[in-house]
Every structure is written in C-alpha cells, then in structure tokens.
N, C-alpha and C positions, 0 to 999 in steps of 0.2 A: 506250526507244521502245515496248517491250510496252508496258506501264503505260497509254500516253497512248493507244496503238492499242485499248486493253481498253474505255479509259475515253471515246475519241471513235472510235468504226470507222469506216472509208470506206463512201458511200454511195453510190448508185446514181445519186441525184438530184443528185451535187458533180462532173455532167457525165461521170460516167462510162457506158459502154454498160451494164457489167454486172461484177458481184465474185465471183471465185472463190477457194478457198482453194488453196493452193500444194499441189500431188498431193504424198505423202508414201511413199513405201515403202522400208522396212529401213531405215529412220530417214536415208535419202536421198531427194533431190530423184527424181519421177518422170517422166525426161525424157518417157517416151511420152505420158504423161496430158498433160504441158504443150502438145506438139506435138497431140495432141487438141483442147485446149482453142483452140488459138492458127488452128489451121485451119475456126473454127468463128466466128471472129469475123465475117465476110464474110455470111453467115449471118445470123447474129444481128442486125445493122445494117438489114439488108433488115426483116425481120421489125419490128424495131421502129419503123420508119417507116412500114410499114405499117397497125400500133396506133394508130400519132399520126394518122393522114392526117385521119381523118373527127372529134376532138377540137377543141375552139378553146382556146387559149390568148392571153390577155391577157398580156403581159409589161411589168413597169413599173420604176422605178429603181432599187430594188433585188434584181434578178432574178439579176440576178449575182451568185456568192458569195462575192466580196470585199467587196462594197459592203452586202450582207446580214449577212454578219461583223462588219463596220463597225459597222453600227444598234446589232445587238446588242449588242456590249460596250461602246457607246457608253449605250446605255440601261439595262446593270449598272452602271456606273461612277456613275451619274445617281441609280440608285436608292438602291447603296450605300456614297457619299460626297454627302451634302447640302451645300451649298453651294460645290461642288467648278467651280472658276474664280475664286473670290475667297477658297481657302485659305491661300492664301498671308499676305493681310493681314490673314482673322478666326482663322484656325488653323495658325499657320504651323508649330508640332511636328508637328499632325498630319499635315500635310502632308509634316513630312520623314521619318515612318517609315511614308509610303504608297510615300514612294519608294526608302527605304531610302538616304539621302544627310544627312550631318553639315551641312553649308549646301548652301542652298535657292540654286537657280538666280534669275535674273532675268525675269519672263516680265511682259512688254511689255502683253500681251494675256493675256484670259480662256481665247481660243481654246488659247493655246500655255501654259497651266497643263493643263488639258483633254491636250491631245494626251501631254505629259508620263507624265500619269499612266497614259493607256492604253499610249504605248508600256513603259515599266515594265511592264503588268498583262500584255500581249498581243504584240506588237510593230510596229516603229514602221511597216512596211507599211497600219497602220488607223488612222495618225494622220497623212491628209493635213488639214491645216489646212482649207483651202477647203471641203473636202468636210463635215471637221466642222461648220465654221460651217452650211453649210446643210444637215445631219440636225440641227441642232437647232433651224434656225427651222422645219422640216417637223413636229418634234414638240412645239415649242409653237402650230402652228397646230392641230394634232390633239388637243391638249388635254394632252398629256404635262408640258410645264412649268408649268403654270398652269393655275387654275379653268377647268371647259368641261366642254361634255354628253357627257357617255360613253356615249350612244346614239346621238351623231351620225356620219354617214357620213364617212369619209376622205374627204381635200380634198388639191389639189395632188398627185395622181398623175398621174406622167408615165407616158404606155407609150412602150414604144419596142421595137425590134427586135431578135433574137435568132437565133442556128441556134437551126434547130426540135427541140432536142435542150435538155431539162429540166437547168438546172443546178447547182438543189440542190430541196429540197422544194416550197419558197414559190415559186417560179418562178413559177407563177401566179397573177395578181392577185387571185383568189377568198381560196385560202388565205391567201395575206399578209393581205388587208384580217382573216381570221378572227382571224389570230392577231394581230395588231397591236391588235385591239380587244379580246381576252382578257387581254390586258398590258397595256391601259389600264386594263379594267374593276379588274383583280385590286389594281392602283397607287391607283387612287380610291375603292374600297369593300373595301378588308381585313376581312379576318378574318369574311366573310359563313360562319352556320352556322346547319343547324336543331336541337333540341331530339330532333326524333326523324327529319328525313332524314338520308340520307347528304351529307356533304359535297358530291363533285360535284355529284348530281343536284340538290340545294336550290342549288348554283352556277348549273347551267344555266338551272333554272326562274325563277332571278333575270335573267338576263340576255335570256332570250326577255322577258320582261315588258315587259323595257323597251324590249324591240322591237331590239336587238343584229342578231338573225340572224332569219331564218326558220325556226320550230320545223319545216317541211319537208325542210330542210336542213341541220341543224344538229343531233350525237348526242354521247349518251357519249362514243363509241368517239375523235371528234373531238376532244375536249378532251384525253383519256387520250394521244392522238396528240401535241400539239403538247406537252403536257410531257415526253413520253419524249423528243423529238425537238429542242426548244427550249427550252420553259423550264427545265429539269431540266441539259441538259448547257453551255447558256450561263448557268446560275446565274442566273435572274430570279430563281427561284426558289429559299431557302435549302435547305441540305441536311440536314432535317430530317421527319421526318414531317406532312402537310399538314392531318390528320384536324381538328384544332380549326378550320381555313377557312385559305381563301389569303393571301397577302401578298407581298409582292415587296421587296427590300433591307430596308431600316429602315422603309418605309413600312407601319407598325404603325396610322394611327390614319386616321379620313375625316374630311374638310374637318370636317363640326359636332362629331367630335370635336377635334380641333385647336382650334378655337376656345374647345372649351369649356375644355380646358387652358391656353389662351394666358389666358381670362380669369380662371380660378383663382389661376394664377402670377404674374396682374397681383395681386393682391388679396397675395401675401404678399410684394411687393416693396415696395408706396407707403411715402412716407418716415414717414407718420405710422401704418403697423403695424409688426409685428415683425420687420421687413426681413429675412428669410430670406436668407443670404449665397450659398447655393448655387442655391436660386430667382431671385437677379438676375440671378445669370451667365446661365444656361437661357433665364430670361425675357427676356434683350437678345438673346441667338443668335435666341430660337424668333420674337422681334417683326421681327429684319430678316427674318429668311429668310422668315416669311409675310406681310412689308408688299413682299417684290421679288418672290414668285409672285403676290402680288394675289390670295390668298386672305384677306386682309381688307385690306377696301376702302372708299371710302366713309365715310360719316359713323360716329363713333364709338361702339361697341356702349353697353348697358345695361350699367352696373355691378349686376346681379341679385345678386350673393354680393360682401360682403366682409369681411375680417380684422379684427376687433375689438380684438382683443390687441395696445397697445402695449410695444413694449421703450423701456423710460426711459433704455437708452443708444444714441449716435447711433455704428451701428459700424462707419461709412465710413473714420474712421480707422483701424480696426483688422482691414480686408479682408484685409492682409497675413499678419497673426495667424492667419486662419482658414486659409487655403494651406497656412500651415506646418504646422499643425495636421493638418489633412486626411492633406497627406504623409508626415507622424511616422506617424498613423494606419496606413496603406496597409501600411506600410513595417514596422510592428513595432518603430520605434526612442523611444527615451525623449527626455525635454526636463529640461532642467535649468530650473528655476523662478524665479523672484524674484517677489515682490507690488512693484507700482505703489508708489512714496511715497508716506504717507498713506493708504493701504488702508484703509478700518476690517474688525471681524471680528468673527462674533457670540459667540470661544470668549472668556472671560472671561483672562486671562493670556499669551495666545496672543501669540506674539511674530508679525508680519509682515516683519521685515524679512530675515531668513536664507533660505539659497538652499535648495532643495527637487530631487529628483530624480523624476520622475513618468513612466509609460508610459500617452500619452493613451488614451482608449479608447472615447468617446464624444461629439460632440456635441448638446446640448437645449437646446429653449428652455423654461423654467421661467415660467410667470407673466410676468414684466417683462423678462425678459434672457436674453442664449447665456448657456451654462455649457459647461465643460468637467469631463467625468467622469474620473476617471484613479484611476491606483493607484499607492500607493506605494511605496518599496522593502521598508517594512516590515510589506504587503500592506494597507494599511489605503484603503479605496475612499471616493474622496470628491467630492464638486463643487463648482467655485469659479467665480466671476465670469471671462469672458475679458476683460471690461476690464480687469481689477484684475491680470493678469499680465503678465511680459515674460518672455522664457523666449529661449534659444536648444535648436534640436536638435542632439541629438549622435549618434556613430554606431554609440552602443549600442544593439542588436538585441534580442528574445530571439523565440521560436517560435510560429509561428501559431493553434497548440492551446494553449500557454498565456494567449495575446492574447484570445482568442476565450474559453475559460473565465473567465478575470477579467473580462469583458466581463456574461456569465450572469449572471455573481453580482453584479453594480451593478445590473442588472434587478431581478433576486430583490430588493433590498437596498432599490431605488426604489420600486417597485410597491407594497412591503410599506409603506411609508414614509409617513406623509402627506406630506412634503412633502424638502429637499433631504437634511436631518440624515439620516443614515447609523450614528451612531453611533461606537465605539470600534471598535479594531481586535480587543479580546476579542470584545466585546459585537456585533461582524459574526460571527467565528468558530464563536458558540455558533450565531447564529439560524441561520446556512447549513448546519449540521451536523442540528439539533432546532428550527426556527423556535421550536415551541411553549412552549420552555423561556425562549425572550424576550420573550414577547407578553407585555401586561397587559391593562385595559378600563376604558375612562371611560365613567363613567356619568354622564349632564347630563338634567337634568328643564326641561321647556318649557314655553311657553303657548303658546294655542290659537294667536296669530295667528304668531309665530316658526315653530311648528312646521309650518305650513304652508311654507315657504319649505323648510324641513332634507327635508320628505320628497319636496319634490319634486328636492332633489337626492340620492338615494340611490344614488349613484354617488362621490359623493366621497371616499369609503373603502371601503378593499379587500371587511372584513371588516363589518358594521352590524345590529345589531336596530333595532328601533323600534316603539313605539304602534300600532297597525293604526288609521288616522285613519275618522274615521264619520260622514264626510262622502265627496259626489260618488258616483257609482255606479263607480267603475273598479273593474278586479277588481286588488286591492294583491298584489304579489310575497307569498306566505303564507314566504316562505325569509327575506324580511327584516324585512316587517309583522307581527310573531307574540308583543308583549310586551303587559300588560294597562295600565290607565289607573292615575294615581295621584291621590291628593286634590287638590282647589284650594291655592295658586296655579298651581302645576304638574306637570297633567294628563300631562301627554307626556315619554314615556321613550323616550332613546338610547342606544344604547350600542356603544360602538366599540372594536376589538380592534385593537390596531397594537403595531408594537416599544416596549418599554419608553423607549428614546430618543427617540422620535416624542410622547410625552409635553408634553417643552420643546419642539416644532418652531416657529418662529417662524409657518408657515403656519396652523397649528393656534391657538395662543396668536390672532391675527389674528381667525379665522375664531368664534372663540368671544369675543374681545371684542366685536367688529361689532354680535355679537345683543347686547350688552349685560343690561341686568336682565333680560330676558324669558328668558333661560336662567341657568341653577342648575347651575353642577360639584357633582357629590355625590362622586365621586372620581374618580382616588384625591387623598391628603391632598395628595399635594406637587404637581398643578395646581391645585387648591382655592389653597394661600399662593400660586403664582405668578401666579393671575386676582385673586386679594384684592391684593397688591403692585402690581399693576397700576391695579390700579382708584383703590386709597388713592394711588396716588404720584400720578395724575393729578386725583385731589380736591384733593388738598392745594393743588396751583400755583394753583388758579383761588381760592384761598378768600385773602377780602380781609384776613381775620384768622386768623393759625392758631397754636393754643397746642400749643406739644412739652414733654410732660412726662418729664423723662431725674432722671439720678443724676449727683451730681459729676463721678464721673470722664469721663461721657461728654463733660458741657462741657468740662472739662481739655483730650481729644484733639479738641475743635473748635477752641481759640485755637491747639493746637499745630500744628495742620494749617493756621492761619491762612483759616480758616473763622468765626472769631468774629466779623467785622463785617456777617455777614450776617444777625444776630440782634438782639434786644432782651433783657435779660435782669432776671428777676426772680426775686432770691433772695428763699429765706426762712432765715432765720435764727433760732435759739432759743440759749438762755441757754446751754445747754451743749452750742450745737453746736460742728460742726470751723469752722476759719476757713479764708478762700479759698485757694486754691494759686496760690503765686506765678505762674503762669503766666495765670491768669485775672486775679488782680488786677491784673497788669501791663497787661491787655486793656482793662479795668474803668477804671485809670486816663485811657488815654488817650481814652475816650469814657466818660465821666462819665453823659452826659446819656441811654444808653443803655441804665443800669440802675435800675430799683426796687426797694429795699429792703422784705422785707416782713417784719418784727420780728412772733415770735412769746413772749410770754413764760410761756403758758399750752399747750401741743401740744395740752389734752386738749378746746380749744374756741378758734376762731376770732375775732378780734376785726371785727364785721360795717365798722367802719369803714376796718379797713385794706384791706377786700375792695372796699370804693365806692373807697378812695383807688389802687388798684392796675388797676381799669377807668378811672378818672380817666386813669390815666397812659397806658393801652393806647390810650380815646381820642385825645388829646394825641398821642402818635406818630405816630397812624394818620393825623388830619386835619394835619398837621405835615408828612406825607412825601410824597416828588415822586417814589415807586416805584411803577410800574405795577403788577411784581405786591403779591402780601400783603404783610406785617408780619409776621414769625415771633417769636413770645416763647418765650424759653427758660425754664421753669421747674423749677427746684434746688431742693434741701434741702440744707443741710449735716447733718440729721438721718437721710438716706434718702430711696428711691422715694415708701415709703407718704405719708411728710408730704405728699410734693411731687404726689404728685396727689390727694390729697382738696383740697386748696389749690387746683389746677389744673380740680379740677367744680367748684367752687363761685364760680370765675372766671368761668367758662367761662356756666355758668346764670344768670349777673346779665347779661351779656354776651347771653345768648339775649332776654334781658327788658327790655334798655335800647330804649326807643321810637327814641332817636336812630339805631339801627342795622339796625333792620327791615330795611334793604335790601342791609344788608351777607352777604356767606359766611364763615360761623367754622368751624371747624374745632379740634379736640381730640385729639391724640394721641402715641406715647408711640415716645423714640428707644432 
C-alpha cells in the first residue's frame, strides 16, 4: 500500500476538501494534532466555497473520476495494444499472455475483448461494457481512432451537473478539452524535436501554430502540469526519458510515415520480388490494421520504390521452415539437418545425403534466395539454401555469449567474402585470429568500355584499388582510385584483396565471366586456369567440329567409363607402333564406321593424301549426322602425344581451309 500511495497520492482535486499528513510524535499517532486538524474542517468548507463562488465552471462527462479513470486507461490500452478487440482472432498468444490465461475466453463482442483486458490491467469497476462502447465512438469522432484534424475543437461534450466541489483536476471543461487535445496531438505527430530547441518548448510552438490553444493561454508550466499529473502516472506516456520528443504507447510513427513504411513493405513482399518472410507477416498485420482506421483510403497509392531482386525460389512452401528457424534462433537451440533429395552442391565430393547437426544463427537473402547461416559442431561457419533443407529442432541449447560470438564471426567471415564460400574450418580459424595471413589479390586488366561499368561499382568488394578513370569531372575516392594506366588492349588496373577461398567463389567466377574478353585475370595462376576452363569448356560445346588430341591411355579410360560412343575416332598407326587395347578394340568393333585409320609408315613426314582422306572422313560424319551438337574426333598415336598432335594441326589447318566449311566452328584441343 506504501508503494502504490508513493507512486499515485491522494489529491485534493479526487473530491477531497483538503490532504493532511497524519501528526506524528514519539513515533505515535498525535491525538491532539488530529483533534486540531479535525475541528478545523467546518472552517475550511466555508472558506472554500467561498474561493469557488465568483469561478465558473463547466462540467462535462467525464468530470467525475470514475468515468475520467475510465477514458484513461481505456486510451493506454488503445495506445499500447494495437488492434486490441480483434486479438483474439489476428493475435490470439498475444492476447493470452496480456491476460495472463492458458485458453482464451469466448468474447461475443469487440466490446467484451476490450473490457477483459482492462479489468486484468486495472479492475473490472472501469469495464462497464456500455460505457466502453461509447468512450470509444466519443474518441473516434475526436479523431483518436482514425485519420482527423488534431487542431480541430472537441465535439459531443455533454456538460452536466455536479456539487460545486472539484472532483479531480479535469473537472473542468477548459482543462479536459487541454489535455485531451495534448494526447491526441502527442498520438498523431510523435517524436516532434528541434535540432537546437528544447523539446517542450519546440512541442508547444508546434501546437499554437496549429492553432490547438491560445498562445494567451496556454504555457510551459501547463504542459509540465498535465504530464506530472496524467500523462506520466496513467502511462500515456512511456516511462522513459522524453528529451528525443513525445510519443505515446507504440504509436512511434505519423500517418506519412506509416505509409511510407506500409509502401516499403509492400515492395519486399510482391510474389515476383524476394518475398521477405518476415515482411509479410508485418505487411498483412500493418495493411489490416491501417485499411480498418482508414488511414489509407481511397484509390491505390503510386508504387514510387520497388524490390528488384528476385528469389528464384517460390518460399510459400516453406514459411514453416522459417518459424522454426526463427525459434531455434531466439532460443539458442541447434537443428539436426538433412539436404532435400537430389540437392546438388558446389563442393566437389561432398556427399548430400548424411544428417548434419547445426546451431542456426542467421537469416540472409543472398542474390536469388533465404540462406541460412549456422555453425557446426565442428565450428566450421557456413550458408546453405533453406529450400534445400529439412531439418527438425532439438532441445539442445548452448549460451547466449557463445550464440552471439559465432554469430560476429559469420559477419567478419561474410563481409570479408565476396560472396557465400566461407572457406575451411582451418582456413576461418587463421583469418579470424590474423585476417592478413589469408588474404591474397587478383589482379584483372580492363578496357576502357568494361571498365567504366567495375568503377562505378566500387563497392562490390570490401578491399579494391583501381585506375583512377580520366574521364567526367567527379572528384574519384583517391583511397581506392590511386593505381597508374597500363599499355593497350588493357589500360585499366583492378585489384582486389579478398580471403584466399573467395578466389573460387561462384559469385566472383560469375562476375568476371559476364565481362567476358574485355577483362584479363593477370592473377593469381589458379583463377587464370579456372576463367581459361571455363571459357574452353564452353567453346568447345558450341563448335560444330571439335578435334581432341589425347594419348592412348586416355582413350582406353573413355571406352572404360563407357563414354566411347560419344566420339569418332582416328588412329594413327606406324609400323612399330603398340596395337589397340582390347578395351578399345572391342568399342572399335562394334561401330566400325566410327573410326579412320590413318597408316603412317614414314613418322619423319606425313603422307598429304591420308590427311585429304582423313578430312574426307570428318566431312562425311559430320554431314551424315542427326546431332545438334558438334562431332568430337578423337585423335591417338599408338606412338605417343607428340605424333598425335602434329597429325591433329595439320588436320585441323586443311579443316580451317576447306571452302565447304566456312561456316562451320572447329575447334582443336588436347585431353
């Protein structure tokens, strides 16, 4: 009872004449003083009706302070539970640990959700039903539930009659209308501040403008008043320091901002962006609750901004996934894993189908798709498609400071990264400890028109030099434009410093095929062979004729692998070469028509007719066959590489020279 006498004291104005403190002496009640006090009250009554005589007072329906109790806690509940009378059906958990009850009552009505929860907040004395219903059509004609002018004057005040004896502050219709319009303003326009006024005062000067009060009328000292006295101990207003501007419940944002987040969130939910999962939820709460106050209204806004980035998976199916996730998350608890059947995987060996044990720890959207970040048991930090999982939780835990530092280090790990690849569990270890000690640097030489395109993205990597370009007047970053020009064909120098594994990133690998010839890896070697590999693998498919110059044995392990009928083959043969391996010949026999002999009985000089008779043949297959793509010829030595490709250019260059073939793509190279 202290506690709550400390924290609400009785006032003068809750119909009382007047408050004294109970006389105290020798740590006993002072009968004298009470009997003092008590024969003085006769007195005192006089007196104060004589104060009042020459006063006017207006008294209106909430004069009384039951029914002023009422407004109030009817108009915290309002502020801070949104949508509260249909919690039941869009929030029904929330709703049951507002009321503190394992199942949820039945409520008929909005009204008697409403009353519920105030008598839980306050007691059931301020939840007559009746009376609620109309405090709240009185505050949405005032502007409280719905869009309306927060300079306009109160409407539907009743006065009515009272003893002439003050029964709490607002008693009078002046003050009430004051503050009522203070808790509108502070509910419609949060968070109002100046740069260099003080809060209140930049408060007030906003609300005289708009013509609120009469600046005659209306002071500091009056606003300071009604939050000591109201806002402050019926919690309009949060119990926090007010200095950054006012606000009231949740109501953080004004009608144009509201919209402009309704239309943001519209933009990462459509089905053809990157459906943000936790964006639709928000986005469906935040579209009812402002399409039922009719703060948007009317015909449908401008789509000014929208979400460009598609995710190429449709992840309606797998909303579920995200839940669980989320709560794993929250929770500190790990998932036990499995990949989807049929997953593919970019690690070369990697097996997909074995169950995995992971404590999630982040969700991103990467480019095309969610990813889930997680750690493993064997610390090793990684991100994988959440289509491509199934996973159950389990009710292994571990500690918030270890959640949260493995969490840093996926950052650290990401940032540094071009793109998802993370690397080994050593090769995380070192960089987190010595980044430096893992970093490498590719160096790629440009042309003028590519290179226009890389520097205007100089954000794409963490670390980057580059050309300083000598073109346009802009003043260039001198921290990342600061390398000199190199000779023609390619003038322009990159160079980017990323982890050693970031090397192979598929992102990367991508980003530098795109630009094609007009960019040059200079290094290091081993992206140099994986942009060459790339480049040859995808020459070859498109060439309508393509000669593979190999060694025996390689053919051998193509019939063994039962890859030989994808070929034509043309041995050559000398007097003292080896003879076929049964494995080939056996291949050889069965399609006969699939190989040319080319009989050499001279190594140290070519016979020009077996080379006409050996494009003869190539022709012949080639106009012969019903394969879209090329004709691949295999050509062998039982002597060796060296025979087999001097034989192979000189194929090849009669092949360059036949008029018949002008239009065809040949191709020359070596397995």
């Amino acid at each position: 009872m202290n506690a709550n006498l400390q924290e609400n004291p009785p006032e003068s104005n809750e119909g009382l004449l007047k408050i004294y403190p109970v006389p105290i002496r020798d740590n006993s009640f002072d009968i004298d003083g009470i009997c003092k006090i008590l024969t003085g009250f006769k007195r005192l009554s006089a007196n104060i009706a004589n104060l009042n005589k020459n006063k006017v007072f207006v008294f209106h329906q909430y004069s009384y302070l039951l029914d002023f109790d009422r407004l109030m806690h009817l108009i915290f509940v309002i502020i801070n539970y949104p949508g509260i009378g249909n919690l039941a059906e869009t929030e029904p958990e929330n709703l049951r640990e507002i009321l503190e009850v394992e199942e949820l009552p039945q409520f008929s009505t909005s009204i008697e959700e409403i009353c519920a929860v105030i008598t839980k907040k306050y007691h059931a004395i301020y939840a007559h039903p009746e009376a609620i219903e109309k405090d709240l059509d009185w505050l949405e004609k005032n502007g409280f539930l719905a869009k309306g002018d927060i300079a306009a004057d109160l409407i539907d005040i009743e006065t009515i009659q009272v003893p002439d004896v003050m029964t709490h502050r607002y008693s009078n219709l002046e003050q009430f209308e004051r503050l009522i319009k203070t808790i509108r303003f502070i509910i419609h326009r949060p968070f109002l501040k100046s740069p260099i006024k003080k809060t209140q005062k930049f408060f007030i000067e906003k609300m005289l403008e708009l013509g609120l009060f009469d600046e005659n009328k209306y002071s500091l000292n009056m606003l300071r008043k009604d939050i000591e006295f109201v806002l402050n101990p019926y919690q309009i207003l949060p119990e926090i320091s007010m200095k950054k501007g006012y606000f009231a419940g949740t109501g953080i944002l004004s009608q144009y901002e509201l919209n402009k987040l309704y239309e943001s969130l519209k933009a990462h939910c459509k089905q053809e962006f990157f459906q943000d999962p936790m964006a639709v939820e928000i986005y469906n709460i935040l579209q009812y609750r402002l399409t039922q106050s009719r703060l948007i209204q009317g015909k449908e806004t401008y789509p000014i901004y929208s979400m460009g980035t598609k995710s190429i998976v449709n992840i309606e199916p797998h909303q579920d996934k995200f839940k669980k996730i989320e709560e794993a998350i929250r929770e500190y608890k790990s998932l036990q894993c499995y990949y989807v059947k049929g997953s593919p995987t970019w690690q070369e060996g990697e097996s997909n189908y074995f169950g995995f044990e992971v404590y999630p720890l982040q969700i991103i959207f990467h480019n095309i798709a969610w990813y889930l970040g997680y750690e493993q048991l064997d610390g090793l930090l990684r991100f994988e498609r959440i289509d491509r999982l199934n996973f159950s939780v389990t009710e292994k835990t571990r500690e918030a400071k270890t959640q949260r530092a493995s969490l840093e280090n996926l950052k650290k790990l990401y940032t540094a990264s071009v793109g998802l690849l993370l690397g080994s569990v050593e090769e995380q270890q070192k960089f987190l400890k010595n980044s430096d000690s893992e970093l490498t640097t590719v160096v790629i030489h440009a042309q003028e028109d590519a290179f226009k395109f890389i520097c205007e993205g100089n954000q794409r990597f963490t670390q980057i030099k580059m050309t300083k370009p000598d073109w346009n007047n802009e003043q260039w970053d001198t921290s990342i434009f600061n390398l000199g020009k190199n000779s023609s064909p390619y003038p322009y120098t990159l160079k980017i410093t990323l982890p050693k594994w970031s090397v192979f990133d598929i992102d990367l690998i991508r980003w530098i095929s795109v630009l094609g010839k007009k960019v040059k890896v200079i290094s290091p070697q081993s992206l140099i062979d994986k942009i060459y590999s790339i480049g040859e693998g995808i020459t070859n498919i498109y060439q309508d004729i393509e000669l593979i110059c190999c060694d025996l044995e390689k053919v051998n392990d193509l019939v063994k692998n039962k890859e030989g009928s994808d070929y034509r083959f043309i041995s050559i043969k000398t007097p003292n070469g080896n003879a076929e391996p049964q494995s080939v010949q056996s291949e050889l026999n069965m399609n006969l028509g699939h190989i040319h002999p080319f009989i050499i009985n001279d190594i140290t000089q070519f016979n020009e007719e077996d080379i006409k008779k050996t494009v003869a043949f190539i022709k012949k297959k080639k106009k012969a066959s019903k394969i879209q793509d090329g004709l691949r010829f295999l050509i062998y030595s039982h002597s060796g590489i060296n025979l087999a490709s001097e034989v192979a250019i000189a194929i090849y260059r009669e092949l360059k020279q036949d008029t018949e073939l002008t239009n065809l793509r040949i191709s020359l190279s070596y397995l």
